[in-house]
C-alpha positions in Angstrom: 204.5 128.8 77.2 204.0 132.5 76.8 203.4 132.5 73.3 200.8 129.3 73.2 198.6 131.5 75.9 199.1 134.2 73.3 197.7 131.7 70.7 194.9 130.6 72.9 194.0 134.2 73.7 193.2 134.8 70.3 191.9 132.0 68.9 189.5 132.4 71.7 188.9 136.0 70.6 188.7 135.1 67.2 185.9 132.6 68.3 183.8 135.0 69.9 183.9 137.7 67.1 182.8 134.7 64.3 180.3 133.9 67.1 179.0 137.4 67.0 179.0 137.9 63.2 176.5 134.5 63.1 174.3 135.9 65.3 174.4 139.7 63.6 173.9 137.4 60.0 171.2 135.2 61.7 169.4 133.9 60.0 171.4 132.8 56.9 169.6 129.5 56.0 166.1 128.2 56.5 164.7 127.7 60.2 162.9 124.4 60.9 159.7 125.6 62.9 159.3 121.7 64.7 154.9 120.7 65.9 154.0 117.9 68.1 151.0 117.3 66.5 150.0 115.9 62.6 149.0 117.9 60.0 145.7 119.8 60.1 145.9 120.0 63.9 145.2 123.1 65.6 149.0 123.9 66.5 150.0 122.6 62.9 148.2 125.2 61.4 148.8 128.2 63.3 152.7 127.4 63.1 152.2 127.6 59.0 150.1 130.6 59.6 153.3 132.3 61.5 155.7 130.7 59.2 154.8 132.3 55.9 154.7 135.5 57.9 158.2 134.9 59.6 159.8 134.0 56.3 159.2 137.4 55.0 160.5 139.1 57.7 163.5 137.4 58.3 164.4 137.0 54.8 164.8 133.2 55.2 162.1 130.2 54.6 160.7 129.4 57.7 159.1 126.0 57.5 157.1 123.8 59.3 158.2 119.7 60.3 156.0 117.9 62.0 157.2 115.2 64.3 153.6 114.1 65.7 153.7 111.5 68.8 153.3 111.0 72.4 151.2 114.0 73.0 154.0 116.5 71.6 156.7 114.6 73.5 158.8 113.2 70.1 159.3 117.0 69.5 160.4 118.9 72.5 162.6 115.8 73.2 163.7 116.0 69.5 164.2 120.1 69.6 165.8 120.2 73.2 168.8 118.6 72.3 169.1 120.7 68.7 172.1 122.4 68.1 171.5 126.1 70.2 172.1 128.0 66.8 168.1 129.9 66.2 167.7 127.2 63.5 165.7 124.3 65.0 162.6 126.2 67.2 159.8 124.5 68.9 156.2 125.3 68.5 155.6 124.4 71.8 151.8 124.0 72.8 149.8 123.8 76.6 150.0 120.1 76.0 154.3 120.7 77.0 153.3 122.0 80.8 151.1 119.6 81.2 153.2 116.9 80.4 156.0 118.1 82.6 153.9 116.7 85.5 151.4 114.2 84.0 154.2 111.9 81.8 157.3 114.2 82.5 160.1 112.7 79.6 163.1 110.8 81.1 165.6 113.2 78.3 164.2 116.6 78.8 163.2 119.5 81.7 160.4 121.0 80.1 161.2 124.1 82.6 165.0 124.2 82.3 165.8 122.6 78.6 164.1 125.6 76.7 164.4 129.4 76.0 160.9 130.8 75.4 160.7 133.5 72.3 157.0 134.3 72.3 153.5 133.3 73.3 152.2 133.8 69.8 148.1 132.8 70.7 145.4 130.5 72.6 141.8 129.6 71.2 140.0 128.9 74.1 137.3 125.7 75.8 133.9 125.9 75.7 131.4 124.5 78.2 129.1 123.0 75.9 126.1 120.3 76.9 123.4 118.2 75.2 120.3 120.4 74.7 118.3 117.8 76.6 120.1 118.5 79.7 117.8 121.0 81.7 120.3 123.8 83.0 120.6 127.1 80.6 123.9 128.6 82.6 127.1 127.8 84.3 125.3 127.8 88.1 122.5 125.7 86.6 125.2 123.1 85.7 126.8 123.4 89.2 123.1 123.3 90.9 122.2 119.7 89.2 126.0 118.3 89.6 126.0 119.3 93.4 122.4 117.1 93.5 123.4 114.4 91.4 127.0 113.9 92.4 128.7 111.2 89.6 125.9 111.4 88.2 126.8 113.4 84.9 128.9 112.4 82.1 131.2 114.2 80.7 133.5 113.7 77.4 136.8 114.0 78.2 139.6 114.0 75.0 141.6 112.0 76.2 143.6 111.7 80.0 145.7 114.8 79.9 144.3 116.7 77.1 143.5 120.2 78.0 139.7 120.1 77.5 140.0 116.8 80.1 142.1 118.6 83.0 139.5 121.5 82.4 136.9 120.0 83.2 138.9 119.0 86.1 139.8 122.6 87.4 136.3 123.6 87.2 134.6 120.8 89.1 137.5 121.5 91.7 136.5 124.9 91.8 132.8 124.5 91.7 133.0 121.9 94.5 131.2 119.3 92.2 131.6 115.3 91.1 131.2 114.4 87.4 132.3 111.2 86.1 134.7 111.6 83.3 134.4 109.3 80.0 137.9 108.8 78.0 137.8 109.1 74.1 140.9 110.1 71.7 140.0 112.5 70.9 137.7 115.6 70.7 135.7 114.6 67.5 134.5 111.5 69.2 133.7 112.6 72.3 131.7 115.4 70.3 129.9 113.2 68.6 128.6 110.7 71.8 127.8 114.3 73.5 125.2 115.0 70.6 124.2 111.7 70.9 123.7 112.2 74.5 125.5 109.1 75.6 127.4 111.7 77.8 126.1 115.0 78.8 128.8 117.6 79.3 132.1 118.4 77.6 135.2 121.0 77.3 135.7 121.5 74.0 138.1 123.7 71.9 136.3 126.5 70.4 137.1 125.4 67.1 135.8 121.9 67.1 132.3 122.7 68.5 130.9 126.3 67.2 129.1 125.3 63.8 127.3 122.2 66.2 126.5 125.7 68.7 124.9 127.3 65.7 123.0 124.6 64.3 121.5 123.8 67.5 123.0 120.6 68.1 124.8 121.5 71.3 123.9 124.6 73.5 126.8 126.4 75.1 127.1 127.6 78.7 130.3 129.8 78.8 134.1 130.3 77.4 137.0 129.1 79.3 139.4 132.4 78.9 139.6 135.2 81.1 138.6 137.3 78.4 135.6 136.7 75.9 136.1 134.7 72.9 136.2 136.7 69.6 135.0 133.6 68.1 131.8 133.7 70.1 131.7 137.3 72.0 128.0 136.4 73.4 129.2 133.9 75.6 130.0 134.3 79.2 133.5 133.6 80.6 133.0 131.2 83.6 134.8 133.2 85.1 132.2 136.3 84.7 129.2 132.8 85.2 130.6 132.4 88.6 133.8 131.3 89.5 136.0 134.2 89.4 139.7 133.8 88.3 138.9 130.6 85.6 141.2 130.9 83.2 142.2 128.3 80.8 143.5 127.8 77.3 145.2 125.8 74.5 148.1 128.4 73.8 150.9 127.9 71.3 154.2 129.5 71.3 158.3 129.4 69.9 160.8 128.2 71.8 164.4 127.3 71.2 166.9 125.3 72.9 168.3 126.5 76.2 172.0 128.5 75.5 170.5 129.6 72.2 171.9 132.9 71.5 170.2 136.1 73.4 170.4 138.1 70.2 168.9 135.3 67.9 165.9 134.9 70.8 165.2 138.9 70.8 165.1 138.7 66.9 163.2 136.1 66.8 160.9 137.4 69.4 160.5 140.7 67.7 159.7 139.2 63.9 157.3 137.2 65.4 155.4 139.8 67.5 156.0 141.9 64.1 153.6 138.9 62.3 151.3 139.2 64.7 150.2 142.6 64.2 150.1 141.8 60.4 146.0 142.1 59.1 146.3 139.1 57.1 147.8 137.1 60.3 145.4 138.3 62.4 142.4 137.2 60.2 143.3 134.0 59.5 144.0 133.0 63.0 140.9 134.6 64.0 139.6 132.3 61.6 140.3 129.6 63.2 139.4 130.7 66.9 142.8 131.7 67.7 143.4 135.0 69.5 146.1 136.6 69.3 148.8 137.4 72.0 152.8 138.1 71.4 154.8 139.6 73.9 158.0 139.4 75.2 160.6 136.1 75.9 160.4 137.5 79.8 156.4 137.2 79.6 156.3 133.8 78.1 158.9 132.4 80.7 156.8 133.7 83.4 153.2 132.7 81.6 154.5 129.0 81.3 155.7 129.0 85.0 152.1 129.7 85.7 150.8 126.9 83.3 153.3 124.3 85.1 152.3 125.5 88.8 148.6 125.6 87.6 148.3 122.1 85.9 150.5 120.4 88.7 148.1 121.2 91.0 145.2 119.8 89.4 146.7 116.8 88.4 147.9 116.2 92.0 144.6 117.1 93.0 142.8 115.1 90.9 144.8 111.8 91.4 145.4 111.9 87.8 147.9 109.2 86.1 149.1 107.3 82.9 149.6 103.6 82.4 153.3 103.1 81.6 
């Protein structure tokens, strides 16, 4: 008896220390960097952005899969039951605390089933309108909605999508009715807005700026607490009017929960490492992305705040899916 304790005892030491020298080696082969969302999308290509970056760092390939599908669903549920090893990550996106509440997934806690690394960037909305429609500001807007309740359009992306739930917070905030119009995406609902078969619209950044400059669409104000790098003239509606609006499509790594503390804090610091990298930086400011970095501790408690925040509004709103 004595002597198979004594064998336990150091098989269990032994398996600690070849724990340890894993994570001290991490990592040793390539890391799969796992998207939501098909290639060319927003989140897609900031993760190949951070990839090429991260692969020099860490002296491994980092690579990108993309396991597109029920609004980024197919891939937390894919990555939260990966091995807890640093070597499956998700590139988790806004869309992931808003479907906690909204379609919450029958295998995963969104909350619970993940370790956050780093909040790596956002891009923000933009209030954007037909040119017809007479109102030049934010408070214009809210003056004709308040006397024509329901009786604006606007182009939603889709039930759920952040530009939708938006436009949700701000006619909660602004005490207004507008009536929402479905599309599948943003592009669509884009091009109706032009066509002025609806009349307002959240819209990333990215999808609506060259329609801005050509004249095609006039914008009111920026979504983000701070103002937009990709269009620094533009108000935050926060700044237009309703103070403490602050909403954005964010991206950021996460691994599975019980990975490794060591493996998270490498990670964590390679990553914030890429972002302060010139070529990084340009390309994601390229494509309307600011951005961010920080700590594991900071991202944990910025996506509790994106979970309390879009919880409410959906409650608020009476918003649902057809099962």
């Amino acid at each position: 008896m004595v002597l198979r304790k004594a064998l336990l005892a150091i098989i269990g030491v032994l398996a600690l220390q070849g724990s340890a020298l894993a994570e001290d080696a991490y990592p040793s082969r390539p890391v799969r960097l796992i998207v939501g969302f098909a290639s060319g999308s927003t989140a897609d290509v900031t993760a190949r952005i951070i990839s090429r970056r991260l692969s020099d760092i860490l002296g491994e390939r980092v690579f990108v899969e993309n396991r597109p599908g029920a609004g980024g669903t197919i891939a937390t549920e894919y990555v939260a039951t990966a091995k807890k090893d640093g070597y499956t990550l998700l590139f988790g996106t806004v869309a992931a605390t808003i479907n906690a509440t909204l379609a919450p997934s029958k295998k995963t806690d969104f909350a619970k089933d993940f370790a956050p690394i780093t909040l790596i960037s956002s891009i923000p909305n933009v209030l954007v309108v037909n040119p017809s429609l007479k109102v030049n500001d934010v408070q214009g807007l809210i003056a004709l909605a308040k006397a024509e309740p329901n009786k604006l359009f606007y182009g939603s992306a889709g039930i759920g999508s952040s530009p939708h739930l938006t436009a949700e917070l701000f006619k909660q905030m602004a005490g207004i009715k507008m009536t929402a119009v479905q599309y599948q995406g943003s592009a669509q609902a884009v091009t109706d807005l032009i066509a002025g078969r609806v009349q307002v619209m959240f819209s990333p950044a990215s999808t609506v700026m060259s329609m801005i400059r050509q004249g095609r669409l006039r914008a009111l104000a920026t979504t983000e607490r701070k103002r937009a790098s990709i269009a620094p003239d533009l108000p935050t509606i926060s700044e237009a009017g309703l103070p403490g609006f602050d909403t954005g499509v964010w991206v950021g790594t996460l691994a599975p929960s019980g990975t490794s503390k060591k493996i998270i804090e490498k990670l964590s610091a390679a990553t914030n490492s890429a972002l302060k990298a010139p070529d990084v930086v340009k390309q994601l400011k390229l494509q309307g992305m600011q951005p961010i970095g920080g700590s594991p501790e900071h991202f944990k408690t910025f996506i509790a705040s994106e979970l309390q925040r879009w919880a409410h509004v959906i409650h608020s709103a009476h918003i649902s899916v057809k099962k």
